[in-house]
PyMOL Python script that loads the backbone (N, CA, C, O; Angstrom):
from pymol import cmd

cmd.read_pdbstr("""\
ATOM      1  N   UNK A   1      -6.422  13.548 -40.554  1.00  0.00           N
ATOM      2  CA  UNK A   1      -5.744  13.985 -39.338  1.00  0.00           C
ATOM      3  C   UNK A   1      -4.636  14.972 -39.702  1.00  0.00           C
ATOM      4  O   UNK A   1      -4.100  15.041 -40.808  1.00  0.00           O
ATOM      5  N   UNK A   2      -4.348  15.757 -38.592  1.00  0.00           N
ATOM      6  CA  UNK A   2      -3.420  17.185 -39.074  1.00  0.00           C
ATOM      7  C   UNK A   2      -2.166  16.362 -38.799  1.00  0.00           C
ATOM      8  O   UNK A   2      -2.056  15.528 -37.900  1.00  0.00           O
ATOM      9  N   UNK A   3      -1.355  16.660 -39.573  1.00  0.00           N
ATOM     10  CA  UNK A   3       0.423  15.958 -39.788  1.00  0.00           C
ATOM     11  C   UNK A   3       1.177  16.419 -38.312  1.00  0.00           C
ATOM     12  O   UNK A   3       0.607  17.369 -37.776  1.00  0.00           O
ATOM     13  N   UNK A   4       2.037  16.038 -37.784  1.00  0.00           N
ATOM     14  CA  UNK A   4       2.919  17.006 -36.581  1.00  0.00           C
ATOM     15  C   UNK A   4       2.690  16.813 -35.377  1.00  0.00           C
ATOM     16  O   UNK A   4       3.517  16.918 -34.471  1.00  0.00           O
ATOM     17  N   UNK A   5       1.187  16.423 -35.242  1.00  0.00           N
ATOM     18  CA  UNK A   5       0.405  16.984 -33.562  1.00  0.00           C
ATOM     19  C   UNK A   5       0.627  15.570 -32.839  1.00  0.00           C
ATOM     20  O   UNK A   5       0.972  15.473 -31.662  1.00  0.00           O
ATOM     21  N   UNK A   6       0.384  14.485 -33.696  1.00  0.00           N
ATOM     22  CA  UNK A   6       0.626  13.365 -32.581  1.00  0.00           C
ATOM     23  C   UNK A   6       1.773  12.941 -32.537  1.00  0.00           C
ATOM     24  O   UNK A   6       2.566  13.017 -33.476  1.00  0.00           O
ATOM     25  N   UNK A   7       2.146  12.138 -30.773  1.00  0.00           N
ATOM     26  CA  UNK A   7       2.925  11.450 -30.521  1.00  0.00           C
ATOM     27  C   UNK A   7       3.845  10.479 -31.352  1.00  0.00           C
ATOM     28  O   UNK A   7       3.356   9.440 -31.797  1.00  0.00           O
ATOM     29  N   UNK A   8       5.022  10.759 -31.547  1.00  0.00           N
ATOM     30  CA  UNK A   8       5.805   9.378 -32.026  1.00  0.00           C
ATOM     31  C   UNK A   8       6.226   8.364 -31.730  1.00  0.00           C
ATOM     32  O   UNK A   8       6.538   7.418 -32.452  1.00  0.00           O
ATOM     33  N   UNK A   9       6.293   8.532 -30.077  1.00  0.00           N
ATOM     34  CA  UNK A   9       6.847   7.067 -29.140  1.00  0.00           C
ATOM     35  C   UNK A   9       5.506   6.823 -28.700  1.00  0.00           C
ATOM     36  O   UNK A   9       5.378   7.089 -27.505  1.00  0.00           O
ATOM     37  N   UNK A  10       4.580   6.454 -29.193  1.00  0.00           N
ATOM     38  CA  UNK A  10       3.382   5.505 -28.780  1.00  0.00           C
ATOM     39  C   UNK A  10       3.537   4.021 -29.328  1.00  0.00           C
ATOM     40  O   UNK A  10       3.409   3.527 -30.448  1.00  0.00           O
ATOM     41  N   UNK A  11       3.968   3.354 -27.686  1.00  0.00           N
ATOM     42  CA  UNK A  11       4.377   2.050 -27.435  1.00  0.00           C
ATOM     43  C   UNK A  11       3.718   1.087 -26.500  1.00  0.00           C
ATOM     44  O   UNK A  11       2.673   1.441 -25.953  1.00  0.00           O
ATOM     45  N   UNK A  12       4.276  -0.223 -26.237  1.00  0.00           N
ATOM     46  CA  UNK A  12       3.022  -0.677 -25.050  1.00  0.00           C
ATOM     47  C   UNK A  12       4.383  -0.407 -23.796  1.00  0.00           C
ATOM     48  O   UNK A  12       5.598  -0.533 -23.954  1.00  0.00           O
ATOM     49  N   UNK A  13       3.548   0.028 -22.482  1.00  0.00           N
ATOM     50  CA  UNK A  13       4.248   0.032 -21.653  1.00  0.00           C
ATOM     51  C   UNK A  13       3.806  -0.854 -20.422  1.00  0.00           C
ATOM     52  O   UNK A  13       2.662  -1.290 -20.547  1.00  0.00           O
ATOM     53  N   UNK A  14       4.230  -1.088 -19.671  1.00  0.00           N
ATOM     54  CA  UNK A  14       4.377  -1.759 -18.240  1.00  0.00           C
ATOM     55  C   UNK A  14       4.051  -0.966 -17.151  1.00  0.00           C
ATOM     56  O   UNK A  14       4.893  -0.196 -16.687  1.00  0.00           O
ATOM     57  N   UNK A  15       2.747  -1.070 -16.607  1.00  0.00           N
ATOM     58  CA  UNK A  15       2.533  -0.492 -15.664  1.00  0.00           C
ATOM     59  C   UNK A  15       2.426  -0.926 -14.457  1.00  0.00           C
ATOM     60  O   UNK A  15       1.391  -1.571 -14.290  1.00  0.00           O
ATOM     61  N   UNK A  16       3.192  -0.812 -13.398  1.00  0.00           N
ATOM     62  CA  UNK A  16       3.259  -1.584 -12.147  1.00  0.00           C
ATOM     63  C   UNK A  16       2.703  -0.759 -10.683  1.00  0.00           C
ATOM     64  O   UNK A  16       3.408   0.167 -10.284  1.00  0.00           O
ATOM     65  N   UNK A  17       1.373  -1.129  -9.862  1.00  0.00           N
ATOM     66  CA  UNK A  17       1.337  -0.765  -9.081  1.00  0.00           C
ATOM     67  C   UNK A  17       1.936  -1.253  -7.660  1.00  0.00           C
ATOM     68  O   UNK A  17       1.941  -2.346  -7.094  1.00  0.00           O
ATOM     69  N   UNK A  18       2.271  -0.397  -7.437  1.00  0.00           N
ATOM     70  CA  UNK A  18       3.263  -0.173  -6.335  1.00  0.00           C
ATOM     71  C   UNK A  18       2.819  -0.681  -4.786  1.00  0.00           C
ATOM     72  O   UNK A  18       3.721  -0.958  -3.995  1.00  0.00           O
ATOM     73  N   UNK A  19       1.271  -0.807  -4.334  1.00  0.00           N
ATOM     74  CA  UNK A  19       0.864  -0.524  -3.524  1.00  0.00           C
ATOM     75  C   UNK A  19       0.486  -2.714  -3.540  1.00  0.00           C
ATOM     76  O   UNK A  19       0.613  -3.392  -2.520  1.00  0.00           O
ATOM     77  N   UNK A  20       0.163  -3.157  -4.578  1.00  0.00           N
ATOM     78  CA  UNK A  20      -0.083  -4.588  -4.727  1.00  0.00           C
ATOM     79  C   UNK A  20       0.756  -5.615  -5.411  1.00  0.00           C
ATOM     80  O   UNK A  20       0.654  -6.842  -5.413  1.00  0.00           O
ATOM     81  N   UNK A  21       1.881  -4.566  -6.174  1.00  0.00           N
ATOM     82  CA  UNK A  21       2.348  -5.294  -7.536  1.00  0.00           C
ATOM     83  C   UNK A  21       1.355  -6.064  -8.485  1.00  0.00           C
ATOM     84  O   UNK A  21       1.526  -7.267  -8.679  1.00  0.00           O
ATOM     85  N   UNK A  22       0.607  -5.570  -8.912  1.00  0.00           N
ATOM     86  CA  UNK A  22      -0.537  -5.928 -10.005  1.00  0.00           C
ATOM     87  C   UNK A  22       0.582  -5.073 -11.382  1.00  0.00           C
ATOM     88  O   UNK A  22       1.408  -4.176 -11.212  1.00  0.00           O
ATOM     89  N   UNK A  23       0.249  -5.664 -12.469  1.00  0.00           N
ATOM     90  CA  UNK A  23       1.152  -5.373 -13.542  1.00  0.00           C
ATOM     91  C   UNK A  23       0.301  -5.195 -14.600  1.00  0.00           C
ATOM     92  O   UNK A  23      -0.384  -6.211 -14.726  1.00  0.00           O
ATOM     93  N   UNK A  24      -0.006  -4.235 -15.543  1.00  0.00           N
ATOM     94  CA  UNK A  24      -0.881  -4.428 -16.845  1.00  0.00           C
ATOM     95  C   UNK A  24      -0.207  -3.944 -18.004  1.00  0.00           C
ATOM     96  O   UNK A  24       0.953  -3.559 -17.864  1.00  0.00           O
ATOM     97  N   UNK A  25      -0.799  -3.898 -19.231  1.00  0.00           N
ATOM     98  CA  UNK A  25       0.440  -3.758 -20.349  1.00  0.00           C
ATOM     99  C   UNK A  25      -0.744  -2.691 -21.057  1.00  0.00           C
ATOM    100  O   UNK A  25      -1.900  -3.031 -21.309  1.00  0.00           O
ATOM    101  N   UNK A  26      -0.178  -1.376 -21.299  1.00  0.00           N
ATOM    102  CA  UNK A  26      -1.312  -0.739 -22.665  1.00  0.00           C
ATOM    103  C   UNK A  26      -0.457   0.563 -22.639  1.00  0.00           C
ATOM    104  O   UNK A  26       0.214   1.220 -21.842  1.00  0.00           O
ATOM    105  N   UNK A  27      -0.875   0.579 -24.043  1.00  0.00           N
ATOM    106  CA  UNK A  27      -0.037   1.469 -25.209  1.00  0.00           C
ATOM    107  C   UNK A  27      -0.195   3.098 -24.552  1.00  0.00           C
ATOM    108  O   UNK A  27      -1.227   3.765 -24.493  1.00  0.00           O
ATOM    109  N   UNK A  28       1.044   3.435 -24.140  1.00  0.00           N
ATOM    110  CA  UNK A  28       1.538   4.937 -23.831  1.00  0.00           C
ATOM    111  C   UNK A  28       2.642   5.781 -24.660  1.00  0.00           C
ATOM    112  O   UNK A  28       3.488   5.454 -25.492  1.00  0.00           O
ATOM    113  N   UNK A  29       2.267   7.001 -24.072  1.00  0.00           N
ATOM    114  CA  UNK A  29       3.780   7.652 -24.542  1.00  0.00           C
ATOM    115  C   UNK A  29       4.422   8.312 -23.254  1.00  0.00           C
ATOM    116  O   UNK A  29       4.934   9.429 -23.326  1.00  0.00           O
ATOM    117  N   UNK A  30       4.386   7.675 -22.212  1.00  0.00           N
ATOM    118  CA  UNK A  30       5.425   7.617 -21.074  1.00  0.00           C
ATOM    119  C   UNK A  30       6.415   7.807 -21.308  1.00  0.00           C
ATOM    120  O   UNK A  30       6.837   7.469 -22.413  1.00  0.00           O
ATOM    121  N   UNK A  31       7.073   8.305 -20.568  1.00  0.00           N
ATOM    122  CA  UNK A  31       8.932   8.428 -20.813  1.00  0.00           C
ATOM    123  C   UNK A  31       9.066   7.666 -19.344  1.00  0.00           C
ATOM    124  O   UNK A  31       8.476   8.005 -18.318  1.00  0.00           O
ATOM    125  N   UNK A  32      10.018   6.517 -19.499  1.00  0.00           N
ATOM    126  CA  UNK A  32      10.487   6.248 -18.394  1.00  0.00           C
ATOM    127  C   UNK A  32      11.749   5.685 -18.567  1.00  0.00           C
ATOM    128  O   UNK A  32      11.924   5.134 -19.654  1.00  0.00           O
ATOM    129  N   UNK A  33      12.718   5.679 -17.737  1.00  0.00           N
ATOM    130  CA  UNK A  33      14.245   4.798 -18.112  1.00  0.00           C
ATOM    131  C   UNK A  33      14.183   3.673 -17.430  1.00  0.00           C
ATOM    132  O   UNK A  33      15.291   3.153 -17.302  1.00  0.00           O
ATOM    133  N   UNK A  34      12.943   2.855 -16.736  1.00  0.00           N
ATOM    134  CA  UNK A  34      12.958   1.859 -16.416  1.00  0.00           C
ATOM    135  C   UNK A  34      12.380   0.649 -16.581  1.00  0.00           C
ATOM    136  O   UNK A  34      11.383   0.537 -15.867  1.00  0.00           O
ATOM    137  N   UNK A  35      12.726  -0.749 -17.555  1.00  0.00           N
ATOM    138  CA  UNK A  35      12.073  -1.939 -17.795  1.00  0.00           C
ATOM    139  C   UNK A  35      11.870  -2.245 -17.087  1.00  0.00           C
ATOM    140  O   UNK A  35      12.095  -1.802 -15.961  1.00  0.00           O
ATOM    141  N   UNK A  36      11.067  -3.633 -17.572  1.00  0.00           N
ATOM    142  CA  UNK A  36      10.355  -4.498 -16.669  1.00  0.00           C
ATOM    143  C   UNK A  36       9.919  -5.471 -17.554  1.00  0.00           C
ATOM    144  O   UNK A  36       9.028  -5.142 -18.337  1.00  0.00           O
ATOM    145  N   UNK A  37      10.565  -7.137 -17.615  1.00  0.00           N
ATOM    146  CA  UNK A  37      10.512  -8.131 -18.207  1.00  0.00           C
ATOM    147  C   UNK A  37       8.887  -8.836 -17.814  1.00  0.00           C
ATOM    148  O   UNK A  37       8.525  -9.243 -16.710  1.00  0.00           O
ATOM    149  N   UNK A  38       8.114  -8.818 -19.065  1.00  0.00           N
ATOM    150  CA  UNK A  38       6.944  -9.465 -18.554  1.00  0.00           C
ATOM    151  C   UNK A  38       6.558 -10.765 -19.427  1.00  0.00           C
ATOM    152  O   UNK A  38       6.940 -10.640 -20.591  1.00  0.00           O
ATOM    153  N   UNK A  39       5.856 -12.058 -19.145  1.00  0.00           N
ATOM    154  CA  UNK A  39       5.981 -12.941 -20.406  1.00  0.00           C
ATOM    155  C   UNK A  39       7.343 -12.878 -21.545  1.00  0.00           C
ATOM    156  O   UNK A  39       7.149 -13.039 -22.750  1.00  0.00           O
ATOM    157  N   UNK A  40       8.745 -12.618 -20.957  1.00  0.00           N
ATOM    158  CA  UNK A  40       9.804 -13.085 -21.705  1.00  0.00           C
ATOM    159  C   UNK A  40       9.726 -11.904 -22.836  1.00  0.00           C
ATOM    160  O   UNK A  40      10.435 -11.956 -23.842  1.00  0.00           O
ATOM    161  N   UNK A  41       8.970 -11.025 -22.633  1.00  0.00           N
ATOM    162  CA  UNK A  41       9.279  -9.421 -23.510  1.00  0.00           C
ATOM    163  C   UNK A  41       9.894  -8.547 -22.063  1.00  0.00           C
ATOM    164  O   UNK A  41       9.646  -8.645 -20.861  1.00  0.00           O
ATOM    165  N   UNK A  42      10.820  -7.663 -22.886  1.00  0.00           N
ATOM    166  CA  UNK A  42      11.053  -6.122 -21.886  1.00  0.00           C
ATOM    167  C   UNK A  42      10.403  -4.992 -22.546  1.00  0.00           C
ATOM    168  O   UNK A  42      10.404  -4.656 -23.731  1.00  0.00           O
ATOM    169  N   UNK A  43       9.803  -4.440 -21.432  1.00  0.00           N
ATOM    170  CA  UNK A  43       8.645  -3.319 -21.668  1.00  0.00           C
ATOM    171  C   UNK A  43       9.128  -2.125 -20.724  1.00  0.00           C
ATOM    172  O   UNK A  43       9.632  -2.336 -19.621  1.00  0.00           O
ATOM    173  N   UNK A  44       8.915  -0.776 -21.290  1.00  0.00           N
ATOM    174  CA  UNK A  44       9.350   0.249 -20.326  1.00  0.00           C
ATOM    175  C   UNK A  44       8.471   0.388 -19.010  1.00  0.00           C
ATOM    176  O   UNK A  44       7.247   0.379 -19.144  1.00  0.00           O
ATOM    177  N   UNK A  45       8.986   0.504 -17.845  1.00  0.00           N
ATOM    178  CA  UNK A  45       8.201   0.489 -16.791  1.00  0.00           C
ATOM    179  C   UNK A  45       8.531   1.784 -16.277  1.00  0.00           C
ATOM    180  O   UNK A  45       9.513   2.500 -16.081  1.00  0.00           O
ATOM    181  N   UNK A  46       6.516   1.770 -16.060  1.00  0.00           N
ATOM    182  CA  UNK A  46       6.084   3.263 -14.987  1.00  0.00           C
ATOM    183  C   UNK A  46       4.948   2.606 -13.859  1.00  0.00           C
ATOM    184  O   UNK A  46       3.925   1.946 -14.042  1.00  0.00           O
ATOM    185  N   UNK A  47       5.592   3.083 -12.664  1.00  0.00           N
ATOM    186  CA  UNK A  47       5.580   2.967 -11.479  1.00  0.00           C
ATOM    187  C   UNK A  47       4.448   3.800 -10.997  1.00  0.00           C
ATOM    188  O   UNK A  47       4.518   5.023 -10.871  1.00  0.00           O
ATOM    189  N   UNK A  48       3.172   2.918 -10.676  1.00  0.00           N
ATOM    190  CA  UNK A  48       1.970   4.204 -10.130  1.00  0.00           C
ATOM    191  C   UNK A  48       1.961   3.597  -8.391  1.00  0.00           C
ATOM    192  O   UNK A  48       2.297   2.478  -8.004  1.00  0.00           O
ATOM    193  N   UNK A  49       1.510   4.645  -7.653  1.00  0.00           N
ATOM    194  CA  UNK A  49       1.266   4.171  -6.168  1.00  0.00           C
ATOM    195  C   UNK A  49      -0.117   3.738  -6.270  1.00  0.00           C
ATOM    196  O   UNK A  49      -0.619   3.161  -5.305  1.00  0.00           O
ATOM    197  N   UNK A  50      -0.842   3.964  -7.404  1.00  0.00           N
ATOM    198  CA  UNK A  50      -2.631   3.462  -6.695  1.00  0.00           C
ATOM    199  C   UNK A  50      -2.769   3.395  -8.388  1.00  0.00           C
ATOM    200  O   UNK A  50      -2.212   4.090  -9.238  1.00  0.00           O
ATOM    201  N   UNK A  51      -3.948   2.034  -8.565  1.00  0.00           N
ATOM    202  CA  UNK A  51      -4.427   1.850  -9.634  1.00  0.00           C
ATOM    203  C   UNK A  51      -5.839   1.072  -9.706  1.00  0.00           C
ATOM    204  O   UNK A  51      -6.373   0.932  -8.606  1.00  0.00           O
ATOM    205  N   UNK A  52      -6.610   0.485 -10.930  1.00  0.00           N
ATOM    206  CA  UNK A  52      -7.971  -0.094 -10.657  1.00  0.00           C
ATOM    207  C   UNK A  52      -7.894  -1.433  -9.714  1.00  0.00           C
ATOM    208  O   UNK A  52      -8.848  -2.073  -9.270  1.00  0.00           O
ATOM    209  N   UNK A  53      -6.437  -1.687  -9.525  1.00  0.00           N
ATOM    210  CA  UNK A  53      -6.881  -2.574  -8.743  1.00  0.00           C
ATOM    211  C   UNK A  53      -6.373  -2.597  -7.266  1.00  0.00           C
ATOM    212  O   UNK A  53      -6.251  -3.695  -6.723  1.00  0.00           O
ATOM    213  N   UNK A  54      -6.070  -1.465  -6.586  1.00  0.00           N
ATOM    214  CA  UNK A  54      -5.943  -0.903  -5.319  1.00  0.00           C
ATOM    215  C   UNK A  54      -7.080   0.143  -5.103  1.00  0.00           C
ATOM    216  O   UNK A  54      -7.348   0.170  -3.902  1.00  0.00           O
ATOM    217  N   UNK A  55      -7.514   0.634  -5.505  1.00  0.00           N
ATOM    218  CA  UNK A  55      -8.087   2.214  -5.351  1.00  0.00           C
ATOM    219  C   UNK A  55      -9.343   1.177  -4.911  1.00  0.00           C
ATOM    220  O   UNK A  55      -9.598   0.229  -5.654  1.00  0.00           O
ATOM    221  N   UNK A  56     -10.094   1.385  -3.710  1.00  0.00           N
ATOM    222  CA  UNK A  56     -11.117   1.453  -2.526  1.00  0.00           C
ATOM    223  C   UNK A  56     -12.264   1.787  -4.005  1.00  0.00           C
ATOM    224  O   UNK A  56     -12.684   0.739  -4.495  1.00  0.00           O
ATOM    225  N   UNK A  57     -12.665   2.820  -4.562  1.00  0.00           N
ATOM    226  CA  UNK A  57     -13.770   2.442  -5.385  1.00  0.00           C
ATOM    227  C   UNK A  57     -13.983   1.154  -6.489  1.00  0.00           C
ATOM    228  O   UNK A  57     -15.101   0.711  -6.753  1.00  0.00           O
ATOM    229  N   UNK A  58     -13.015   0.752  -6.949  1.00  0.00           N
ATOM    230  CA  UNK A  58     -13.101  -0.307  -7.580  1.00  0.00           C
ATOM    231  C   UNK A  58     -12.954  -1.463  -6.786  1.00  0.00           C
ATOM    232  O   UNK A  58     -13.781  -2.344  -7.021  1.00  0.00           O
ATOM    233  N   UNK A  59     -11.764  -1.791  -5.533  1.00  0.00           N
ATOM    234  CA  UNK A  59     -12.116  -2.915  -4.949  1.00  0.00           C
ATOM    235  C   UNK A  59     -13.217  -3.136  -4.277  1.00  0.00           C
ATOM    236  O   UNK A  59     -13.645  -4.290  -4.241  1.00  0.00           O
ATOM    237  N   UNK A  60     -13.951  -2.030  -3.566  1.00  0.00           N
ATOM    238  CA  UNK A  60     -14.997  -1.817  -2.484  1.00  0.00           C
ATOM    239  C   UNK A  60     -14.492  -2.077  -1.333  1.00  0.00           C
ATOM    240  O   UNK A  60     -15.103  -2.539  -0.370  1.00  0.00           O
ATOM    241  N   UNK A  61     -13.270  -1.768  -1.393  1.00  0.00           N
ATOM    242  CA  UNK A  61     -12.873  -2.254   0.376  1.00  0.00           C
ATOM    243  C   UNK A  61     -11.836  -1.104   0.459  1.00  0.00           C
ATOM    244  O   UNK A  61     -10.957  -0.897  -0.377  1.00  0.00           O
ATOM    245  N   UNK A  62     -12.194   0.037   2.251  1.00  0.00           N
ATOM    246  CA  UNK A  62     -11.523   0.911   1.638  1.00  0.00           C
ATOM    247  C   UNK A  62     -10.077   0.596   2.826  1.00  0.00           C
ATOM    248  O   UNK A  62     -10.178   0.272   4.009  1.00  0.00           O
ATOM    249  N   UNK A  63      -8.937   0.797   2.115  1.00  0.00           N
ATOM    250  CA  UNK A  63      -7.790   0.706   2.325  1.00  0.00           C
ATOM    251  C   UNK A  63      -6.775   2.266   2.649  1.00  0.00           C
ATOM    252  O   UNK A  63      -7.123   3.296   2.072  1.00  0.00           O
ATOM    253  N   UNK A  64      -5.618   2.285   3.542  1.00  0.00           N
ATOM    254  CA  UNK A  64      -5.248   3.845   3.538  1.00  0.00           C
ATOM    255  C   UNK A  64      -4.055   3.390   3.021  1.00  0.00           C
ATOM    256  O   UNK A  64      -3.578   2.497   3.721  1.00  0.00           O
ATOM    257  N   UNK A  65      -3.149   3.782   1.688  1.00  0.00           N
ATOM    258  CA  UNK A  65      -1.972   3.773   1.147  1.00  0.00           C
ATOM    259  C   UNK A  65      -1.401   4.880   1.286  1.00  0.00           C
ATOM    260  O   UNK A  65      -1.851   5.957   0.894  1.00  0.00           O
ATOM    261  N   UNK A  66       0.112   4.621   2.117  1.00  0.00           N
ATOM    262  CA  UNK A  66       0.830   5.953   2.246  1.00  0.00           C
ATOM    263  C   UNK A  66       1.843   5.506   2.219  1.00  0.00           C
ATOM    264  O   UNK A  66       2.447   5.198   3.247  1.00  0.00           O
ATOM    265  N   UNK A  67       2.221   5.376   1.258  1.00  0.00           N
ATOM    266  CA  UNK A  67       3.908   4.654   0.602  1.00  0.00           C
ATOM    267  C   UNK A  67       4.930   5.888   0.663  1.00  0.00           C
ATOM    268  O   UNK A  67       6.140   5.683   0.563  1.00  0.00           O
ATOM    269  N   UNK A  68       4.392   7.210   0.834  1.00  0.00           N
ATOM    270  CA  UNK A  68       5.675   8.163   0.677  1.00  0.00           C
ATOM    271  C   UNK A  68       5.487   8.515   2.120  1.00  0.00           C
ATOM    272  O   UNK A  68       6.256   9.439   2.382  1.00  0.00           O
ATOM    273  N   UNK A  69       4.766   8.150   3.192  1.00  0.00           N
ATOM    274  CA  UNK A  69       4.908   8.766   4.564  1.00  0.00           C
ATOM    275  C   UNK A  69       3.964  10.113   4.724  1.00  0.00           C
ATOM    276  O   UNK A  69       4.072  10.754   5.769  1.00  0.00           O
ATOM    277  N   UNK A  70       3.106  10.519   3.774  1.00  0.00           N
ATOM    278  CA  UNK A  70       2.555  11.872   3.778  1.00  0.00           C
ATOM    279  C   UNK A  70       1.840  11.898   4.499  1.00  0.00           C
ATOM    280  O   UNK A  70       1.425  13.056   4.533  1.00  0.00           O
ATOM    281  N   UNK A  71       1.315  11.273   5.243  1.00  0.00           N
ATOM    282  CA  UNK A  71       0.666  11.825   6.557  1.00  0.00           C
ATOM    283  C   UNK A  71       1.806  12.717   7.303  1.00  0.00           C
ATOM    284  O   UNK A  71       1.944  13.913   7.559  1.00  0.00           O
ATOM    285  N   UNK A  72       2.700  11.286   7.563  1.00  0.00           N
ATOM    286  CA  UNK A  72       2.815  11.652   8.656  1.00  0.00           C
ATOM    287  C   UNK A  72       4.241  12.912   8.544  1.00  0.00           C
ATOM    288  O   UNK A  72       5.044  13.214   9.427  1.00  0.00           O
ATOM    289  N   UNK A  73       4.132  13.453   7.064  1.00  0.00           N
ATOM    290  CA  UNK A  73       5.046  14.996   6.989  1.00  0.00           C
ATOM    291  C   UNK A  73       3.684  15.855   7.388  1.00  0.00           C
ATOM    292  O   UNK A  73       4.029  16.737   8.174  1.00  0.00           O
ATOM    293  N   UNK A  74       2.548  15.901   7.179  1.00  0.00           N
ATOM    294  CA  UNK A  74       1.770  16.813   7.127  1.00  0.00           C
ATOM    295  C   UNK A  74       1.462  17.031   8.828  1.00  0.00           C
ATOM    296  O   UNK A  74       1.306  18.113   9.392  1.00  0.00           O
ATOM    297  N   UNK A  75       1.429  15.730   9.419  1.00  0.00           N
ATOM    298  CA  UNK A  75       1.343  15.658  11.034  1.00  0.00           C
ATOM    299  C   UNK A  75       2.710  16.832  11.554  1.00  0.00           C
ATOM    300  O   UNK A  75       2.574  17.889  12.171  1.00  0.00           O
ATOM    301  N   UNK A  76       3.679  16.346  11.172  1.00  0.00           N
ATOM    302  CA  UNK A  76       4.895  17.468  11.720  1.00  0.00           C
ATOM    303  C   UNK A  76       4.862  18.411  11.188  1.00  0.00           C
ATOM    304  O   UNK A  76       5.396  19.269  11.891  1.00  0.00           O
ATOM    305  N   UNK A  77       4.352  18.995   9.824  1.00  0.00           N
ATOM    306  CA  UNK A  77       4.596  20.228   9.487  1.00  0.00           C
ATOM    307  C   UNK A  77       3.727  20.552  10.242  1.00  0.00           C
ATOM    308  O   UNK A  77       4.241  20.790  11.335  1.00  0.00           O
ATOM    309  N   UNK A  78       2.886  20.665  10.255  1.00  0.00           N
ATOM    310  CA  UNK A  78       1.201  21.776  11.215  1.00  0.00           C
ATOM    311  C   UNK A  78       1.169  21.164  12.612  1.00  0.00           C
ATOM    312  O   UNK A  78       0.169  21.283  13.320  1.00  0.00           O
ATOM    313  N   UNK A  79       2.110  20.598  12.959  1.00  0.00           N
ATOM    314  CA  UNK A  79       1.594  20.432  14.489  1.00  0.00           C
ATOM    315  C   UNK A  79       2.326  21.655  15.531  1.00  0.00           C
ATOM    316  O   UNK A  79       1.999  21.779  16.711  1.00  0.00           O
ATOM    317  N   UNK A  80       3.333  22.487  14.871  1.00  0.00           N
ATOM    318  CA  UNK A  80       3.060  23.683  15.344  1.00  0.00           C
ATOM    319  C   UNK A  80       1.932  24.715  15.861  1.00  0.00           C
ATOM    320  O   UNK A  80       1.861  25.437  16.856  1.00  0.00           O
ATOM    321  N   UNK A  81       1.016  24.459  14.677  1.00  0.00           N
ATOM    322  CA  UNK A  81      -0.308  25.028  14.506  1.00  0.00           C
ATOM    323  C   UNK A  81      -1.121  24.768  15.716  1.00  0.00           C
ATOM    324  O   UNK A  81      -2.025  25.604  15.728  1.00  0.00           O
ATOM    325  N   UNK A  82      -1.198  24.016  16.693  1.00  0.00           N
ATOM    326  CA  UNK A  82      -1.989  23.034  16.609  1.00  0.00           C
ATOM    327  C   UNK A  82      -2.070  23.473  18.642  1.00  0.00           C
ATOM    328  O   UNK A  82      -1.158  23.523  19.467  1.00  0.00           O
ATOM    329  N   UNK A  83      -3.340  23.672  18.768  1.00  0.00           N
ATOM    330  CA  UNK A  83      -3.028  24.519  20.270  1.00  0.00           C
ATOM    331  C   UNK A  83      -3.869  23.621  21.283  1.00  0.00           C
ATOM    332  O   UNK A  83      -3.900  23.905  22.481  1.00  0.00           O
TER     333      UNK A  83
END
""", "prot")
cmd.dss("prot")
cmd.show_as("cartoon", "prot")
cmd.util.cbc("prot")
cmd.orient("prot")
């Protein structure tokens, strides 16, 4: 392997979805400034809105997640448009 090219902070991190709170643990090089105590370890936590166990193709059940409101900015921006 060539010296230089890979990552040095490859660690396990904490990944928390947002949409179920489902939590899983696997090795990233995330930057995040925020833990998250799991089994009595602290692990850096990164925050996803959708993951394998929300996302409609893996559950088979389809669900609409809109945790930041984006519909309904896209409804007011273009409803100018809109005749």
């Amino acid at each position: 392997m060539r010296k230089g090219i890979h990552p040095e902070n490859y660690r396990i991190v904490a990944f928390k979805d947002m949409s179920n709170d489902d939590v899983f643990l696997t090795k990233s090089t995330a930057n995040t400034n925020e833990t998250l105590e799991v089994d009595g370890v602290e692990y850096p936590l990164v925050k996803m809105e959708i993951s394998r166990t929300s996302h409609p193709f893996y559950t088979g059940k389809s669900k609409l997640v809109d945790t930041a409101g984006r519909i309904d900015k896209f409804k007011t921006k273009y409803a100018k448009f809109k005749k």
